[in-house]
PDB file with one MODEL, atoms N, CA, C and O in Angstrom:
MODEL        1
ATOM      1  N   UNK A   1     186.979  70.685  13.765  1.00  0.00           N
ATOM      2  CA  UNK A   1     186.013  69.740  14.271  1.00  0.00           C
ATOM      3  C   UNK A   1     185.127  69.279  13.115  1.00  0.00           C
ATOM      4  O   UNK A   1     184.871  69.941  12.109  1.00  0.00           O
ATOM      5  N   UNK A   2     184.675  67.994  13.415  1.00  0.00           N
ATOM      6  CA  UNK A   2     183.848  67.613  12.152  1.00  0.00           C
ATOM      7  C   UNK A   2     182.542  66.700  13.019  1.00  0.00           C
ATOM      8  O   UNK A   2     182.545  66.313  14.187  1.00  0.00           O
ATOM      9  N   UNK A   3     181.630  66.566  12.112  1.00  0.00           N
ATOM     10  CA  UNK A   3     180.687  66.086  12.419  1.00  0.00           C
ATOM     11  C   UNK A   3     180.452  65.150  13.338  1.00  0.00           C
ATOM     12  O   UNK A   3     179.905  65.187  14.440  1.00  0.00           O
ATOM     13  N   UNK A   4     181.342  63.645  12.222  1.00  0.00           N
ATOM     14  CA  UNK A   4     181.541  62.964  13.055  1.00  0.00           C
ATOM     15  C   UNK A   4     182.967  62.133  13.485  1.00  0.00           C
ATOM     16  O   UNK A   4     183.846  61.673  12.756  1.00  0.00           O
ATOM     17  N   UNK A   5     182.839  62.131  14.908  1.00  0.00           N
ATOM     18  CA  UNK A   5     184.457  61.482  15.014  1.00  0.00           C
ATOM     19  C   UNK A   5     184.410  61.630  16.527  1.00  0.00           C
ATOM     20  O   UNK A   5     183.442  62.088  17.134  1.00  0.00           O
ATOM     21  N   UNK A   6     185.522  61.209  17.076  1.00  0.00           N
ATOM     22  CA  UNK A   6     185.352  61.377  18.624  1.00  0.00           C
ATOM     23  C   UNK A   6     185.631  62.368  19.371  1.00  0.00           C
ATOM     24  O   UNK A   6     186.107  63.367  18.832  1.00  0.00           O
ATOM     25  N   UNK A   7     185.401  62.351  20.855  1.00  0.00           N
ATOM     26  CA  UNK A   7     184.618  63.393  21.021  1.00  0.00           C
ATOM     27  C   UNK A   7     186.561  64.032  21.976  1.00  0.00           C
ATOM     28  O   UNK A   7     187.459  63.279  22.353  1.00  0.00           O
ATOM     29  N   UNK A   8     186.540  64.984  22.023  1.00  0.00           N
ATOM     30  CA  UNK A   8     187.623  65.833  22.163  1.00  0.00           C
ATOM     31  C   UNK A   8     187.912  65.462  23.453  1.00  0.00           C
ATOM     32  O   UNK A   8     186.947  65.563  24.210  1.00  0.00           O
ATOM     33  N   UNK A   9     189.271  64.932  24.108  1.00  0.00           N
ATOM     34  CA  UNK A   9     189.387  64.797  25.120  1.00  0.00           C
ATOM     35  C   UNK A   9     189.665  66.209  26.133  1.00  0.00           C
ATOM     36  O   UNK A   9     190.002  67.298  25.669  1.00  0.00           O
ATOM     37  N   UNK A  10     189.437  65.922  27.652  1.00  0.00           N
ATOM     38  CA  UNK A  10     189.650  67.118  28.427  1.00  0.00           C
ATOM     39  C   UNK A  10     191.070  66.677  28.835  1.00  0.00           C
ATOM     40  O   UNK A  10     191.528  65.557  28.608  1.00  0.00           O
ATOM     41  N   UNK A  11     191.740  67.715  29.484  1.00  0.00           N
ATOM     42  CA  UNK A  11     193.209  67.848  29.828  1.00  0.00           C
ATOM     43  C   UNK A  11     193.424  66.911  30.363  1.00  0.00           C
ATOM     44  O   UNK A  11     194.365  66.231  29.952  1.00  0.00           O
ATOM     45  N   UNK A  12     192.265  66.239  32.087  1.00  0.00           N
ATOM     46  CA  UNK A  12     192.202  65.586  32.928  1.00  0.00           C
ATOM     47  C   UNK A  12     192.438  64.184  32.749  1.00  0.00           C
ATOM     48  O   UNK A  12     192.863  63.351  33.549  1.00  0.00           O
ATOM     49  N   UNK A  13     192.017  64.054  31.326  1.00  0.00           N
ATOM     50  CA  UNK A  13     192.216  62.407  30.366  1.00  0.00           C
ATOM     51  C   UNK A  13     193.565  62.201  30.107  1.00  0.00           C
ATOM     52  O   UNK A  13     194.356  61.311  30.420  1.00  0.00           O
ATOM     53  N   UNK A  14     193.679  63.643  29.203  1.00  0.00           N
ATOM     54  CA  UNK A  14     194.944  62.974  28.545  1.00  0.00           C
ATOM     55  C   UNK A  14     196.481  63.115  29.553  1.00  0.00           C
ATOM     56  O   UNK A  14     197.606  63.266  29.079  1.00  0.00           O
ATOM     57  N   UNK A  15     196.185  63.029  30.820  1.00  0.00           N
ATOM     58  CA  UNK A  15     197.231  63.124  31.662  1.00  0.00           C
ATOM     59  C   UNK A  15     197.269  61.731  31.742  1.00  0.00           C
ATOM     60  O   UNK A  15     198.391  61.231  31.658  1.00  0.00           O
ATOM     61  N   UNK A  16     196.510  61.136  31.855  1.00  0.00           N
ATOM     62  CA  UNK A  16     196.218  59.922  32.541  1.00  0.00           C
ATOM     63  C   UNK A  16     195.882  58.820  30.993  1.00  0.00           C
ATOM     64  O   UNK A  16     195.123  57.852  30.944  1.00  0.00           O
ATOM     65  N   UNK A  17     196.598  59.300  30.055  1.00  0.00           N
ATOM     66  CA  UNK A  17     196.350  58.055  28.816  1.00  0.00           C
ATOM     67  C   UNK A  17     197.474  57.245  28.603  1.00  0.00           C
ATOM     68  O   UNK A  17     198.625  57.665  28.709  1.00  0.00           O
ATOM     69  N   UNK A  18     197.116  55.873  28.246  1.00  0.00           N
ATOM     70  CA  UNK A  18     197.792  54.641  27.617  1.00  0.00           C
ATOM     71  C   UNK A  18     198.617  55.225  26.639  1.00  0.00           C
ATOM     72  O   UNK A  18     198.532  56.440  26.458  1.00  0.00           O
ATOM     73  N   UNK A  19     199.281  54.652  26.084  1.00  0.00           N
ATOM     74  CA  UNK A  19     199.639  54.101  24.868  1.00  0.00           C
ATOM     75  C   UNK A  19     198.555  54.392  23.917  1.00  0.00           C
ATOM     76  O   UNK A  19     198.203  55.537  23.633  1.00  0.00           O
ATOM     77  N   UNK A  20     198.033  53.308  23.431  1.00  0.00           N
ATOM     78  CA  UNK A  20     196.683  52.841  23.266  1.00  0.00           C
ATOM     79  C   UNK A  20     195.802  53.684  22.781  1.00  0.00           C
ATOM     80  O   UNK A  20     195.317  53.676  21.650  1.00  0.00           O
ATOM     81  N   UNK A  21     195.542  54.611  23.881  1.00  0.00           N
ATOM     82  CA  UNK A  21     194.514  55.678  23.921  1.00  0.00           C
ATOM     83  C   UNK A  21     194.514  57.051  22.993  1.00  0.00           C
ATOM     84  O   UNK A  21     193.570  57.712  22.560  1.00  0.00           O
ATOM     85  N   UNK A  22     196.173  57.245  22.837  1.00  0.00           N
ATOM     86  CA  UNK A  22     196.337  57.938  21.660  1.00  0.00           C
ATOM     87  C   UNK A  22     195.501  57.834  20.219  1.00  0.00           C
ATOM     88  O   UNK A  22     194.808  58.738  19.751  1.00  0.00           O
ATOM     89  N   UNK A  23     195.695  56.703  19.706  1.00  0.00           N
ATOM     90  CA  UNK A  23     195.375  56.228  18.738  1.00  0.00           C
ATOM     91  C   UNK A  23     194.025  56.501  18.326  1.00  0.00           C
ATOM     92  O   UNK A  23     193.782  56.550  17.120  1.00  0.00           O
ATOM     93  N   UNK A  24     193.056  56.696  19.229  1.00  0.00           N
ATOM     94  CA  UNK A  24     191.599  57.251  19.387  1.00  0.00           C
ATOM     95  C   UNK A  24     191.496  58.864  18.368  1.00  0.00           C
ATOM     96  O   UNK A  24     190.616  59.164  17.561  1.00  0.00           O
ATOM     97  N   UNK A  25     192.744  59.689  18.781  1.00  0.00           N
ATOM     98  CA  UNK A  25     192.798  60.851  18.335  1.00  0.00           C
ATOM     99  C   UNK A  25     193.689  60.949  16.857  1.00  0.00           C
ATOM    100  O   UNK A  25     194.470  61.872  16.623  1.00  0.00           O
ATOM    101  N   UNK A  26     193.425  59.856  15.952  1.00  0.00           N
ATOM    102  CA  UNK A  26     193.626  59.803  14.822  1.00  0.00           C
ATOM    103  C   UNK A  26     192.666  60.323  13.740  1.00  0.00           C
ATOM    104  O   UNK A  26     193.185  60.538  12.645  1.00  0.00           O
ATOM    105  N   UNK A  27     192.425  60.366  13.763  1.00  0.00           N
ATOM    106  CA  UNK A  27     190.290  61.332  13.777  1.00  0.00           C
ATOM    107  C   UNK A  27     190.265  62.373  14.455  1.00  0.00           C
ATOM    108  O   UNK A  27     190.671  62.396  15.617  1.00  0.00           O
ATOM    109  N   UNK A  28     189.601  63.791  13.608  1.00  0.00           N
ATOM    110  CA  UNK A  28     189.456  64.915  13.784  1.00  0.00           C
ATOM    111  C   UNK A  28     188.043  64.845  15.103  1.00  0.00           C
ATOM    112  O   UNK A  28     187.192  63.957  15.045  1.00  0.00           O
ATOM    113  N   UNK A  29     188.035  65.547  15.817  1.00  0.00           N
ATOM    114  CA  UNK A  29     186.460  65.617  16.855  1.00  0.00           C
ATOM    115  C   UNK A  29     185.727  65.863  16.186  1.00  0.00           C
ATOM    116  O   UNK A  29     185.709  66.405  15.081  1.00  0.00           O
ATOM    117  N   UNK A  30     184.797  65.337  17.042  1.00  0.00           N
ATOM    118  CA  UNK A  30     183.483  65.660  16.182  1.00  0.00           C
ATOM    119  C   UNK A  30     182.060  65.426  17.196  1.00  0.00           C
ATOM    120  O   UNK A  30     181.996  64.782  18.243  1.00  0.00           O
ATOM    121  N   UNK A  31     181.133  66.070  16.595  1.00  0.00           N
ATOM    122  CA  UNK A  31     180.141  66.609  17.374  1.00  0.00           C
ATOM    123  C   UNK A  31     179.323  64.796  17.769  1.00  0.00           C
ATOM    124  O   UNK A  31     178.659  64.742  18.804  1.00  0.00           O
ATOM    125  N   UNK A  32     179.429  63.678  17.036  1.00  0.00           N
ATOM    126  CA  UNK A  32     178.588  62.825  17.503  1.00  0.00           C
ATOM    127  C   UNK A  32     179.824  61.611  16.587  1.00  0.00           C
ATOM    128  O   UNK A  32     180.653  61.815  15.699  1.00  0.00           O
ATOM    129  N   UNK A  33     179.376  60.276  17.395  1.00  0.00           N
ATOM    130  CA  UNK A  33     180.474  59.560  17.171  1.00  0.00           C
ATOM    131  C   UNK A  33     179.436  58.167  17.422  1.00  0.00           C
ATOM    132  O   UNK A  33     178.207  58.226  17.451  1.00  0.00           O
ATOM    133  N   UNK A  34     180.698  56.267  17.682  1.00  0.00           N
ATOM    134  CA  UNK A  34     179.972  55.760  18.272  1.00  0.00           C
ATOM    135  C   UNK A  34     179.440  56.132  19.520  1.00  0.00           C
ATOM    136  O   UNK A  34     178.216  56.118  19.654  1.00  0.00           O
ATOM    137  N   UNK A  35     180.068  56.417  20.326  1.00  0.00           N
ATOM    138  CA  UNK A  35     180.014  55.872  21.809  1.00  0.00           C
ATOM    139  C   UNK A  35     178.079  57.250  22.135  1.00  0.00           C
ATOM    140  O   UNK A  35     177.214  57.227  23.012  1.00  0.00           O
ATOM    141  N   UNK A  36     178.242  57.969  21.153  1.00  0.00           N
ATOM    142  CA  UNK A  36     177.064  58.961  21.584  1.00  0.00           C
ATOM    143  C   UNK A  36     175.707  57.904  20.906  1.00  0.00           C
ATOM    144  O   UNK A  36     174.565  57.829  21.361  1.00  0.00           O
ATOM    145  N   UNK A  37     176.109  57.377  20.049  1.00  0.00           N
ATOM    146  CA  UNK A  37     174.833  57.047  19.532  1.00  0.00           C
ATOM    147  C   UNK A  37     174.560  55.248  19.595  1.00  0.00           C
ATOM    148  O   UNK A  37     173.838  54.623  18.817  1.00  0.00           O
ATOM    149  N   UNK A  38     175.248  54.752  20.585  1.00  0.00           N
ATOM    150  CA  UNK A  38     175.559  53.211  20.609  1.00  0.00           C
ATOM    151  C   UNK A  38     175.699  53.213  22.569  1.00  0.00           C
ATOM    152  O   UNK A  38     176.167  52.227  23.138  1.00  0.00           O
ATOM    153  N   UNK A  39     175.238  54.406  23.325  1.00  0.00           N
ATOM    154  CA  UNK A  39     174.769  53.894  24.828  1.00  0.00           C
ATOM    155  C   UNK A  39     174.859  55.083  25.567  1.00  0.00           C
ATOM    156  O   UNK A  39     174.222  55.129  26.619  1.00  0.00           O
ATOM    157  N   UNK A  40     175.699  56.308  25.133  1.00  0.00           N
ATOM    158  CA  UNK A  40     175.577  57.709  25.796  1.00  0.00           C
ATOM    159  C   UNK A  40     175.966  57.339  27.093  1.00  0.00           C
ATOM    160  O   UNK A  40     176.638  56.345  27.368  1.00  0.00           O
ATOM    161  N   UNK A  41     175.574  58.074  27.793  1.00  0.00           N
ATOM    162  CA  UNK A  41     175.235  58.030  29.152  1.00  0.00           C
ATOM    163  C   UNK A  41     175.312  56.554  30.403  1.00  0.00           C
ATOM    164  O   UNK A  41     175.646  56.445  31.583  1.00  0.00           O
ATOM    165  N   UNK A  42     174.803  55.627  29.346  1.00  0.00           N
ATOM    166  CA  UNK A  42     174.798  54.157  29.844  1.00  0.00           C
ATOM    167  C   UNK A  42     176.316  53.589  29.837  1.00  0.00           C
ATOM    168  O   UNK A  42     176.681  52.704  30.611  1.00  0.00           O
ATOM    169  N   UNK A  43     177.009  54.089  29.046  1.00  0.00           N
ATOM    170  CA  UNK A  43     178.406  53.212  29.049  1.00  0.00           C
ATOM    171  C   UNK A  43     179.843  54.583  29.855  1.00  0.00           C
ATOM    172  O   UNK A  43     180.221  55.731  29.620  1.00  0.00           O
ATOM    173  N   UNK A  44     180.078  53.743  30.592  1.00  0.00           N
ATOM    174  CA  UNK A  44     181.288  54.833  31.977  1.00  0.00           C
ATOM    175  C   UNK A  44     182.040  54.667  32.217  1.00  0.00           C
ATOM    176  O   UNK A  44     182.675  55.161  33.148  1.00  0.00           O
ATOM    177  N   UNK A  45     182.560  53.273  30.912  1.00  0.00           N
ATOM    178  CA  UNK A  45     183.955  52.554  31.251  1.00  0.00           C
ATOM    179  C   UNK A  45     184.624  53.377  30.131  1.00  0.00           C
ATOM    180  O   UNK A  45     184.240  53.247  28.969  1.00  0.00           O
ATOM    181  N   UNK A  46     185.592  54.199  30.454  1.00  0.00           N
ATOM    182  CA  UNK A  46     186.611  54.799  29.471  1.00  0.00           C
ATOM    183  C   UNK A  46     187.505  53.566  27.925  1.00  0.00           C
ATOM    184  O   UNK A  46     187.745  53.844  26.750  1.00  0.00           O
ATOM    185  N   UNK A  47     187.704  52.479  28.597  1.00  0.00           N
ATOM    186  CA  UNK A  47     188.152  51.411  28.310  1.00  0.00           C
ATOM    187  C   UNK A  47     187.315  51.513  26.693  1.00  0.00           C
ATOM    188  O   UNK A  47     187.890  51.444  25.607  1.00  0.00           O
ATOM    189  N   UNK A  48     185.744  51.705  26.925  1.00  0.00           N
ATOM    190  CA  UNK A  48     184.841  51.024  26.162  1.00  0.00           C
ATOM    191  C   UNK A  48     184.583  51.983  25.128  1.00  0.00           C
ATOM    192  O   UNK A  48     184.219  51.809  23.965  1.00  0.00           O
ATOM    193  N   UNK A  49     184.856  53.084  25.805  1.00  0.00           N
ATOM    194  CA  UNK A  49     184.497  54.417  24.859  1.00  0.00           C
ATOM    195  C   UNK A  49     186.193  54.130  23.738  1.00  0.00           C
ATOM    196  O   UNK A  49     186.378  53.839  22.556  1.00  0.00           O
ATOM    197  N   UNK A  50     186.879  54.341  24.626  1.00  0.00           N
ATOM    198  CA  UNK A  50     188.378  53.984  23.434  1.00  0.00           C
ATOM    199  C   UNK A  50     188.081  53.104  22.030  1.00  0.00           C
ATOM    200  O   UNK A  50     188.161  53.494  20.865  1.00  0.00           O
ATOM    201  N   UNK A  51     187.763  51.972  22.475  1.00  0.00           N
ATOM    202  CA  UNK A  51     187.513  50.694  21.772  1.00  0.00           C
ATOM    203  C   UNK A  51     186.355  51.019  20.695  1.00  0.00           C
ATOM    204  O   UNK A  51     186.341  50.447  19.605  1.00  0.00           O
ATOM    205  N   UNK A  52     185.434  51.923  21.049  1.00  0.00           N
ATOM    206  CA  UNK A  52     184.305  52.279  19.993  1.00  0.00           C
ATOM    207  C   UNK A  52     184.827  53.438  18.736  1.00  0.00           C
ATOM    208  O   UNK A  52     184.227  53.570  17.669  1.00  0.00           O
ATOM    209  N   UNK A  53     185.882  54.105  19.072  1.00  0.00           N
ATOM    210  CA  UNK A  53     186.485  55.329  18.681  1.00  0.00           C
ATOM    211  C   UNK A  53     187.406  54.562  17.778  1.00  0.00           C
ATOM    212  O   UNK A  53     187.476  54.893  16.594  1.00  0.00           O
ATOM    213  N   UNK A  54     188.137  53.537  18.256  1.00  0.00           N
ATOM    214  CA  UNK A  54     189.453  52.988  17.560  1.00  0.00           C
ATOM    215  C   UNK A  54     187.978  51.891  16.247  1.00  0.00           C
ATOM    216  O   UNK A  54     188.136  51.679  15.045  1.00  0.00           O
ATOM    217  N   UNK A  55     186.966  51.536  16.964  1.00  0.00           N
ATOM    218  CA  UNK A  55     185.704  50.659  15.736  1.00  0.00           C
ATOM    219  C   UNK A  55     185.672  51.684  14.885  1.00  0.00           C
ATOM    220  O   UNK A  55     185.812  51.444  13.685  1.00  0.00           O
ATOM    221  N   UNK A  56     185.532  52.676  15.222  1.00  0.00           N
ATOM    222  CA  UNK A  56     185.084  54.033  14.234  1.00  0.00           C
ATOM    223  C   UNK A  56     185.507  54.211  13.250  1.00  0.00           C
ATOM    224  O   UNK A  56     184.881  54.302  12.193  1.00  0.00           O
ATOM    225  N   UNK A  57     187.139  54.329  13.485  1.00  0.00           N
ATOM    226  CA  UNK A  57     188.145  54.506  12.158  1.00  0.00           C
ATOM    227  C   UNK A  57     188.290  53.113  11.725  1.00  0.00           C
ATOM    228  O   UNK A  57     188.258  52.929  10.508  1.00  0.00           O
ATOM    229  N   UNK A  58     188.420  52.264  12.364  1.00  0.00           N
ATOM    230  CA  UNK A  58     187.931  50.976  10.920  1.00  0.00           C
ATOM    231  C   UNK A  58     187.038  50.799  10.112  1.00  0.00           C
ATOM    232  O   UNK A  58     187.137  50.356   8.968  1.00  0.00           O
ATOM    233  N   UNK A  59     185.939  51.207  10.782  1.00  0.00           N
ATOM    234  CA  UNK A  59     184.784  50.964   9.730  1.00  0.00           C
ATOM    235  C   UNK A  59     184.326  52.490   8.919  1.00  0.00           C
ATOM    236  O   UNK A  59     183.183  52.812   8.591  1.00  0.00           O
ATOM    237  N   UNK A  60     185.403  53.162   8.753  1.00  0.00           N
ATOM    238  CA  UNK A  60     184.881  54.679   8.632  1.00  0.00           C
ATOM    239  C   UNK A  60     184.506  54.686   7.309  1.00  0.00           C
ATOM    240  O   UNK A  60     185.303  54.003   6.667  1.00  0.00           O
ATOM    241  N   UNK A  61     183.398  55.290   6.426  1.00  0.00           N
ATOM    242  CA  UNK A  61     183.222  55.556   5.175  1.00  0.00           C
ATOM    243  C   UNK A  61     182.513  56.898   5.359  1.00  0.00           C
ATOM    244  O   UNK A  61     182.422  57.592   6.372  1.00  0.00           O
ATOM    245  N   UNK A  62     182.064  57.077   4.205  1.00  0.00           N
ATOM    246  CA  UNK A  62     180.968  58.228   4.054  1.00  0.00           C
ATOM    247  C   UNK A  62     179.778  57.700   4.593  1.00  0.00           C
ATOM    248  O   UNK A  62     179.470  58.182   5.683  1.00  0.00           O
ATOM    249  N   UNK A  63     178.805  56.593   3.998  1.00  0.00           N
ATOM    250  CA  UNK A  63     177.892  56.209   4.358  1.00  0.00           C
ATOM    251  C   UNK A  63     178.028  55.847   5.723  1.00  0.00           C
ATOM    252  O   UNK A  63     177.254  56.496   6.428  1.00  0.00           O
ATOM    253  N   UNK A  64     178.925  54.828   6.515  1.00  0.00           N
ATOM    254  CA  UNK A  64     178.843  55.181   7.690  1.00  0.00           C
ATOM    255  C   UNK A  64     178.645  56.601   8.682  1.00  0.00           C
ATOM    256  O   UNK A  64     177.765  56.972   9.458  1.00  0.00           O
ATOM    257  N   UNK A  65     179.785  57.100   8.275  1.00  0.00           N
ATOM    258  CA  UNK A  65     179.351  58.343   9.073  1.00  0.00           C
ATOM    259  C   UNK A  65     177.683  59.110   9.232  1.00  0.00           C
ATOM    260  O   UNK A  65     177.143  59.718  10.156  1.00  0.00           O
ATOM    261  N   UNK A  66     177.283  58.765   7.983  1.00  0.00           N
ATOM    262  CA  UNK A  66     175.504  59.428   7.356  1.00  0.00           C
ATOM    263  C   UNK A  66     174.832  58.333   7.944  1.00  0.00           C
ATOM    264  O   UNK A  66     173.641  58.571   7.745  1.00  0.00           O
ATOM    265  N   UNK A  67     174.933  57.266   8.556  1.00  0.00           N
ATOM    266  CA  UNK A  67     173.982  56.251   9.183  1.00  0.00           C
ATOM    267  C   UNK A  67     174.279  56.640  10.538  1.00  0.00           C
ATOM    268  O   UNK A  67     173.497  56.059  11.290  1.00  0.00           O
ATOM    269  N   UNK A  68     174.997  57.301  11.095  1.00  0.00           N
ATOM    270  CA  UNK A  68     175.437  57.695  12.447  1.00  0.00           C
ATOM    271  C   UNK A  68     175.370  59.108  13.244  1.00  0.00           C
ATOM    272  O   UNK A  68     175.501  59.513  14.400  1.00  0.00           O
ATOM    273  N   UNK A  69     175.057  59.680  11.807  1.00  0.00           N
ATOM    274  CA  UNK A  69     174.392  61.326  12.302  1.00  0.00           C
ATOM    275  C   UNK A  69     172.658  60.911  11.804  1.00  0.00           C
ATOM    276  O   UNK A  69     171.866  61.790  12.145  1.00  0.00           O
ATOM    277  N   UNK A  70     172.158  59.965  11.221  1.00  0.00           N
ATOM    278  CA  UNK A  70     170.878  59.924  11.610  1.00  0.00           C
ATOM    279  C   UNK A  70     170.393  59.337  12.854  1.00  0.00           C
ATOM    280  O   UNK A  70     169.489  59.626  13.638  1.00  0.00           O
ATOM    281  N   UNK A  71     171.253  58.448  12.787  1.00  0.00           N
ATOM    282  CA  UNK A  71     170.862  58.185  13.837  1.00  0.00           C
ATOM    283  C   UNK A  71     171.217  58.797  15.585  1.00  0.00           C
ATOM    284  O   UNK A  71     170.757  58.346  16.634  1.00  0.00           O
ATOM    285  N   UNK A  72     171.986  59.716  15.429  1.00  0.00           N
ATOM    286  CA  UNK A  72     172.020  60.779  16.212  1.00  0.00           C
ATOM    287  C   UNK A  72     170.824  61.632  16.244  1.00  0.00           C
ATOM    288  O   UNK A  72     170.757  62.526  17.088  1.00  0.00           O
ATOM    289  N   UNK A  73     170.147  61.493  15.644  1.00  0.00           N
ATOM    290  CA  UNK A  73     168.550  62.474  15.501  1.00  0.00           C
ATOM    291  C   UNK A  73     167.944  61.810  16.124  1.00  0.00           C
ATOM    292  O   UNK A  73     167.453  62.233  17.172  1.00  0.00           O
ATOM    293  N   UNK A  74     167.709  60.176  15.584  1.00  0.00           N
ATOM    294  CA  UNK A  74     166.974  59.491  16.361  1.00  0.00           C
ATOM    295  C   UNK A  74     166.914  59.230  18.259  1.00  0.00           C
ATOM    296  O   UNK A  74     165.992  59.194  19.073  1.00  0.00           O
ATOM    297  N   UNK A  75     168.544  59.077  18.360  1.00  0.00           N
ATOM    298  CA  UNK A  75     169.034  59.203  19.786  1.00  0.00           C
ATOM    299  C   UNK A  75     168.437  59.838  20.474  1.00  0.00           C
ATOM    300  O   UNK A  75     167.782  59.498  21.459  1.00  0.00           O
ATOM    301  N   UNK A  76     168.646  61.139  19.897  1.00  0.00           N
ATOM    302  CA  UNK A  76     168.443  63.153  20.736  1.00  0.00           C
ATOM    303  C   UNK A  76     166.053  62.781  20.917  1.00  0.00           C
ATOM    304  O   UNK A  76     165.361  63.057  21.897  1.00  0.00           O
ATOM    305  N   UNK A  77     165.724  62.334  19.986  1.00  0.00           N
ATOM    306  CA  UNK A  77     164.621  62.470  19.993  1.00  0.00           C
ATOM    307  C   UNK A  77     163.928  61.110  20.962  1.00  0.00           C
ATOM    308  O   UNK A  77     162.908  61.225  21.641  1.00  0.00           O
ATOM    309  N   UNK A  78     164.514  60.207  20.868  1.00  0.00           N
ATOM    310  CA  UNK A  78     164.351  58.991  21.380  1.00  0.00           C
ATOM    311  C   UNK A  78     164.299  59.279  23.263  1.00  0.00           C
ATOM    312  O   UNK A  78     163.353  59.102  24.030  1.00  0.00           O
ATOM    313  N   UNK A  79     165.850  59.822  23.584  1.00  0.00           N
ATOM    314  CA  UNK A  79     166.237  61.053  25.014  1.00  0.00           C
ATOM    315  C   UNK A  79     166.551  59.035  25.652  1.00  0.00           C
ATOM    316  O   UNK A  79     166.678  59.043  26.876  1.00  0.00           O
ATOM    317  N   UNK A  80     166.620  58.182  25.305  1.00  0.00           N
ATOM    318  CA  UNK A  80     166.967  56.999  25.814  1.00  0.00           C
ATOM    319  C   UNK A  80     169.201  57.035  26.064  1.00  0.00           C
ATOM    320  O   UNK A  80     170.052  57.411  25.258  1.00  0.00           O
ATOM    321  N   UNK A  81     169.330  56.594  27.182  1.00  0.00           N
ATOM    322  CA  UNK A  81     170.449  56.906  27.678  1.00  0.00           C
ATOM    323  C   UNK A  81     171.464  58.777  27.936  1.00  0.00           C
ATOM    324  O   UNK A  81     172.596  59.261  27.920  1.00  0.00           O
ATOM    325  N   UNK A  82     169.956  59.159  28.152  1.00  0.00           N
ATOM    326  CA  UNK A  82     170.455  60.759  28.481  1.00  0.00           C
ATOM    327  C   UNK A  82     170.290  60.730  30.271  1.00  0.00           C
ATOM    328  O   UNK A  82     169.708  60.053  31.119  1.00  0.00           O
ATOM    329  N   UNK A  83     170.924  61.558  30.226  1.00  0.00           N
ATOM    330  CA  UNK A  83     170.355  62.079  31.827  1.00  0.00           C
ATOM    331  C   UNK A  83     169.486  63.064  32.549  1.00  0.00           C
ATOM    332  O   UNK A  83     169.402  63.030  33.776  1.00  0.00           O
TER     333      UNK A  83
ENDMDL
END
C-alpha cells in the first residue's frame, strides 16, 4: 500500500466490474487519492470515482501526489464532505 493511489476495492465491487474498471487497479492502494480529497462522501457514483482514479495515473508525478496528501490534511481538518 502506498500513500497515495486508489483506494482498495472490496470483493462486492470487483464481482460486479467492467472492463474498464480494471484499469483503476494499475496503481498500488493507497491511503488517500483523488476521489478522497476532490468530494469524499459527496460523490456515490462509482462511475465517477473510476474516472478520478484512471485522472490519477495520468497526471501522476511526485509533486502531484505531495499536493494531494496536503491537501488531505486540509480535507481531514476542514471535516467538509465527511459524514
Amino acid at each position: 500500500m502506498s500513500l497515495v493511489g486508489t483506494r482498495p476495492p472490496t470483493p462486492d465491487e470487483v464481482i460486479n466490474y467492467a472492463p474498464h474498471h480494471w484499469e483503476r487497479l494499475g496503481v498500488k492502494p493507497g491511503i488517500t487519492g483523488e476521489w478522497q480529497t476532490h468530494g469524499r462522501s459527496t460523490i456515490t457514483e462509482f462511475e465517477t470515482i473510476v474516472r478520478m482514479d484512471l485522472d490519477h495515473q495520468r497526471k501522476w508525478s511526485i509533486i502531484y501526489d505531495l499536493m494531494l496528501i496536503v491537501k488531505t490534511i486540509w480535507v481531514l481538518l476542514d471535516k467538509k464532505g465527511a459524514y
